[in-house]
C-alpha positions as CSV (number, residue, x, y, z in Angstrom):
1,X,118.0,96.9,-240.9
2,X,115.4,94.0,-240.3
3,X,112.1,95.1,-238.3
4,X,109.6,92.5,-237.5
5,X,105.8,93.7,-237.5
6,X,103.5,92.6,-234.4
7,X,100.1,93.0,-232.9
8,X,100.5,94.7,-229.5
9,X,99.1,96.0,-226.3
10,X,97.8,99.5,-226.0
11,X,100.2,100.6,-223.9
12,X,103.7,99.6,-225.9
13,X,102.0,101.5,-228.7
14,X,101.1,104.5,-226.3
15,X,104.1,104.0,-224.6
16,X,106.2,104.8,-228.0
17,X,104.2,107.7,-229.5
18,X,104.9,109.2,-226.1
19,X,108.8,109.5,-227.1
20,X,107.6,111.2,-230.6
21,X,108.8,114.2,-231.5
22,X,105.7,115.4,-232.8
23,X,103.1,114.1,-230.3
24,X,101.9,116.8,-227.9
25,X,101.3,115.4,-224.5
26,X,99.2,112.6,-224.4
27,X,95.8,111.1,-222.5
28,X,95.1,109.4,-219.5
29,X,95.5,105.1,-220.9
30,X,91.4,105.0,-219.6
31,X,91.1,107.7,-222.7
32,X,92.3,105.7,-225.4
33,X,90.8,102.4,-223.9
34,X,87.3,104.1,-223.9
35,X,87.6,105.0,-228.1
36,X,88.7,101.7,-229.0
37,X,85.7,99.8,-226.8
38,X,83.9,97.5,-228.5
39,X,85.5,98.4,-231.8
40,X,87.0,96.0,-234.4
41,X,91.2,97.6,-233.9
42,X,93.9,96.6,-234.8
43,X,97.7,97.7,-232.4
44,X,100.7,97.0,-234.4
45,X,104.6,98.0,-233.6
46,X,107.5,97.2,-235.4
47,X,110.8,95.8,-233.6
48,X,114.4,96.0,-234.3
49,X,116.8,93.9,-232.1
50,X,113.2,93.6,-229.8
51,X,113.2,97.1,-229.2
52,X,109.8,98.8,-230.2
53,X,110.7,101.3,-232.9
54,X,107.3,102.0,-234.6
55,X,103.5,101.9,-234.3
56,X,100.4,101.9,-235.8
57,X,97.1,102.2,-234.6
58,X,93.3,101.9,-235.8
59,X,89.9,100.5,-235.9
60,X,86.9,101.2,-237.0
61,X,86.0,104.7,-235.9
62,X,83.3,105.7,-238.7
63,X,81.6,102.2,-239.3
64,X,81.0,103.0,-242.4
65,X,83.0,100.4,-244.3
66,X,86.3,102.3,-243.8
67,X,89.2,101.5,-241.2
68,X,90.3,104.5,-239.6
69,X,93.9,104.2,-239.0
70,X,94.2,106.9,-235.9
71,X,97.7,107.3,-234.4
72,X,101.0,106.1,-235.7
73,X,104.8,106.8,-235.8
74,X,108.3,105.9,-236.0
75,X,111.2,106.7,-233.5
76,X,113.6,109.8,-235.4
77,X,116.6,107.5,-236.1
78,X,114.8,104.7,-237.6
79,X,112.7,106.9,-240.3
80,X,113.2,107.0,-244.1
81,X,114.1,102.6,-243.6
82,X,110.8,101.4,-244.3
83,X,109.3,101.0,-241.5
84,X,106.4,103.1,-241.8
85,X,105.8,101.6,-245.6
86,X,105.6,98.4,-243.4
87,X,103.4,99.3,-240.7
88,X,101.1,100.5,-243.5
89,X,101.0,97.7,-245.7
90,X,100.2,95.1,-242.4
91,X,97.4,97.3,-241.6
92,X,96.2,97.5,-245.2
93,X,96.1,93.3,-245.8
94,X,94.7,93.3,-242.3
95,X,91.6,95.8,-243.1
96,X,91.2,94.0,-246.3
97,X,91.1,91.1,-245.2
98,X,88.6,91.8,-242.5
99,X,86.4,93.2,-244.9
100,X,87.3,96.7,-244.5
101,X,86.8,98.4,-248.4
102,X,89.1,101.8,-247.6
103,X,91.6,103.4,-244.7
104,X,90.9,106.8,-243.4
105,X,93.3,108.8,-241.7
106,X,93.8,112.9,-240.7
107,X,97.0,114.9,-240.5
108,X,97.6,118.5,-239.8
109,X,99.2,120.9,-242.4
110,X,102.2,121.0,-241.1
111,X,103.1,117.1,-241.1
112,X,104.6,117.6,-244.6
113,X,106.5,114.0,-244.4
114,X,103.4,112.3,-243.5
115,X,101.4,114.1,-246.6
116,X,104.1,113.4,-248.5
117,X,104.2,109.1,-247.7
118,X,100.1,109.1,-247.8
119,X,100.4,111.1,-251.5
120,X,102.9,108.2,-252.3
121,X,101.4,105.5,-251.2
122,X,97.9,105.5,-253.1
123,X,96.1,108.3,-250.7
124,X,93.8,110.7,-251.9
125,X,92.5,113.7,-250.3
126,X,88.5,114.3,-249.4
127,X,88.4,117.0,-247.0
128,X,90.3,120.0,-245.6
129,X,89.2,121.7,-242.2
130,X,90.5,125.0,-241.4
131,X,91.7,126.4,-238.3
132,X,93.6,130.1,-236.9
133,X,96.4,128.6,-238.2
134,X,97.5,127.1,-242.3
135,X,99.9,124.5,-240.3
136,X,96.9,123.8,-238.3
137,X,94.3,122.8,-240.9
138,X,93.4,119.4,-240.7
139,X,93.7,117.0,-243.8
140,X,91.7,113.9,-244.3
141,X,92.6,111.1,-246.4
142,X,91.3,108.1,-248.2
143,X,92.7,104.9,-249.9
144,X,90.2,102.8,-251.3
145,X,91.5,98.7,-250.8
């Protein structure tokens, strides 16, 4: 399948994490608008047939030289075709080129699939915050560009 790779608005990026599977209920638009103010970010989505089937969403959360890539995901029927791998790979040439030196990101425990494609795809992990619950410990990763 052919998916083409875009910058997008805020809402057709929110709009598709709300039919995730894995996304709890989300914020108010004002809540996301309000973390990404005055922030260098970057909104992608990937298409297929113009129907948005993917997103990924950063910016520079830490200002600390790193790019913190925040919320992302892929519609159930169009994972394992690459579409994640090129959602990732826009957002990396983009941070590097903007002078970014490294991507951040966090996951919980149980978001195997996701540990699994950052441990594939050149991530490394620096921390581990615990929580009641294993699933629930939070894992942050790091890939130096």
């Amino acid at each position: 399948m052919a998916y083409e790779i875009e910058e997008a608005s805020l809402s057709e990026a929110l709009n598709l994490l709300g039919q995730l599977p894995e996304f709890d209920q989300l914020r108010p638009l004002d809540y996301y608008e309000q973390m990404l103010k005055s922030k260098a970010q970057l909104i992608l989505v990937a298409k297929h047939n113009r129907k948005t089937v993917g997103c990924k969403l950063g910016y520079d959360r830490f200002e600390d030289g790193s790019f913190y890539s925040w919320l992302g995901g892929v519609l159930p029927a169009h994972r394992k075709s690459g579409v994640a791998w090129k959602l990732a790979r826009h957002q990396e040439e983009w941070a590097r080129k903007t002078g970014f030196g490294s991507i951040k990101f966090k996951t919980q425990n149980r978001h195997k699939a996701m540990l699994q494609f950052a441990i594939k795809n050149g991530f490394s992990i620096y921390n581990v915050k615990s929580k009641d619950e294993l699933e629930l410990y939070r894992i942050e990763l790091i890939k130096k560009l």
